[in-house]
C-alpha positions as a printed NumPy array, in Angstrom:
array([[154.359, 140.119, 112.121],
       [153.433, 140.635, 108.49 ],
       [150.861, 142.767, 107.331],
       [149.954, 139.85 , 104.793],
       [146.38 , 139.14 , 105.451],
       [145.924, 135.941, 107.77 ],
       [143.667, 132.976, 107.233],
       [141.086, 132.914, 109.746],
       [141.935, 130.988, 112.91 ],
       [139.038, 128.136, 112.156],
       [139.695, 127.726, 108.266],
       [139.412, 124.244, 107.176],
       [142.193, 122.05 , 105.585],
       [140.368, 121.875, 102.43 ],
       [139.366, 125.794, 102.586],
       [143.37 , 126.775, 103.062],
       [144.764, 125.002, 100.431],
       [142.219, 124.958,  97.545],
       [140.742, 128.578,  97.752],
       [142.528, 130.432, 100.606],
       [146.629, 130.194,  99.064],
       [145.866, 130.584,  95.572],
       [143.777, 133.251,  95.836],
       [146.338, 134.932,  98.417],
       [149.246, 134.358,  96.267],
       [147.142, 136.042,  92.978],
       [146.224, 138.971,  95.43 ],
       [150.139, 139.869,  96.489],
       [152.65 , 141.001,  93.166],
       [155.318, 140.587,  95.774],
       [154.735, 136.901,  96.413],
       [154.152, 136.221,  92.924],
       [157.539, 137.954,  91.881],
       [159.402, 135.775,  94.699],
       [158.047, 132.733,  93.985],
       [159.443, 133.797,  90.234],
       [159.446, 130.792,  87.912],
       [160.011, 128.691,  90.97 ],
       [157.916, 125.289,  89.36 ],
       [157.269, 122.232,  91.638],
       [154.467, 120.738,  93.798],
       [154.131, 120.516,  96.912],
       [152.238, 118.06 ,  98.967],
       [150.874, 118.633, 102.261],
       [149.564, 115.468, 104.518],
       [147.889, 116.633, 107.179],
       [147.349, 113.825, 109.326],
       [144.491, 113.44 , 112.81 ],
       [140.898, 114.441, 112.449],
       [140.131, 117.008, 109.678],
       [143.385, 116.204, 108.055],
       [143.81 , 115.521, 104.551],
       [146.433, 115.326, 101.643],
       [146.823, 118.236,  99.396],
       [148.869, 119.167,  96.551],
       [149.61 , 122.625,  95.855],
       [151.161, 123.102,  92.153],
       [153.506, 126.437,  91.937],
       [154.768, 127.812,  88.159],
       [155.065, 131.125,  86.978],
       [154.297, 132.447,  89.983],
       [151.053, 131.01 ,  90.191],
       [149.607, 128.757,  92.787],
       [146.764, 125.892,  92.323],
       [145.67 , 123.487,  95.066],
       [144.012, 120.152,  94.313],
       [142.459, 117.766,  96.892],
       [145.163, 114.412,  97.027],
       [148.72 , 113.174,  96.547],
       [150.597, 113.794,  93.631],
       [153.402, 110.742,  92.75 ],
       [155.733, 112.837,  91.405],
       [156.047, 115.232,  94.725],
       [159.164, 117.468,  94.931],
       [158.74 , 118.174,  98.194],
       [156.356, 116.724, 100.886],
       [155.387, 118.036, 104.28 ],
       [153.442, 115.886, 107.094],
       [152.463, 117.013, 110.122],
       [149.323, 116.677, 111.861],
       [146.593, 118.943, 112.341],
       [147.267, 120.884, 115.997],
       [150.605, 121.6  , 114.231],
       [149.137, 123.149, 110.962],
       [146.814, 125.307, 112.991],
       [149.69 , 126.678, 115.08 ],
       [151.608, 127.522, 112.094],
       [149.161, 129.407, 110.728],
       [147.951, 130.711, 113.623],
       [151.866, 132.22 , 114.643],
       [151.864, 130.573, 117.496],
       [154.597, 128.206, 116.788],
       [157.54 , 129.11 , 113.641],
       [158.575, 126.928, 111.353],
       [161.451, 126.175, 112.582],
       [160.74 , 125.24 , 116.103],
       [158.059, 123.031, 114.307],
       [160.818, 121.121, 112.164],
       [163.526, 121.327, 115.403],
       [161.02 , 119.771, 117.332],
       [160.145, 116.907, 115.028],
       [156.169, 118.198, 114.463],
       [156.942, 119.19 , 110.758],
       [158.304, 116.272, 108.594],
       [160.073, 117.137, 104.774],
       [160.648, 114.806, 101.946],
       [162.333, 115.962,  99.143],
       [163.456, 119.245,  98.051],
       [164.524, 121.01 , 101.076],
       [165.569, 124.216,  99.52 ],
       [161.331, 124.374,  98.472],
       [160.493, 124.281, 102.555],
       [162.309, 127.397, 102.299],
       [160.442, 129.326, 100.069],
       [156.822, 128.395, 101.634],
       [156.527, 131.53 , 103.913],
       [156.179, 132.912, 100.082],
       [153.124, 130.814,  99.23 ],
       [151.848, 130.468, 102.48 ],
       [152.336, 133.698, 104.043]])
């Protein structure tokens, strides 16, 4: 398990994606020199009760969340809610999430595989 520090278990949507990745991403030089001048955005539709649609903006190894879509996605990722919260709780990987049909991606597949570096 990474020593990365988790979000807690009952974090909101809104909370994880606004506040909680960017300021987790500023906090860890080893994140921010992955994610290099990787630039693209990234939206996230969460979908069931508490759900939402987020966009999370990456450049210079930076990372900025705003509440909506964004037209001009390069990659988008919908699942629902029970699925986020397993994610980020480590109950369930990514993969098994996206071999099992819970995770959809849109877009720029080689992105999906650099979110364990904005997302922990």
């Amino acid at each position: 398990m990474s020593d990365r520090l988790q979000p807690p278990a009952d974090i909101e949507p809104e909370e994880f994606f606004l506040r909680w990745v960017p300021r987790s991403v500023r906090a860890d030089e080893v994140r921010r020199r992955r994610l290099g001048d990787t630039r693209a955005r990234l939206v996230f539709d969460l979908t069931g009760p508490g759900g939402g649609t987020f966009t999370l903006f990456l450049e210079g190894g930076q990372v900025e969340g705003r509440p909506g879509d964004h037209p001009e996605a390069d990659l988008r990722i919908q699942l629902d809610v029970a699925t986020w919260r397993e994610l980020n709780g480590g109950s369930l990987s990514a993969p098994e999430a996206f071999l099992a049909r819970r995770v959809r991606l849109q877009g720029n597949l080689m992105l999906a595989v650099k979110l364990h570096l904005i997302l922990g």
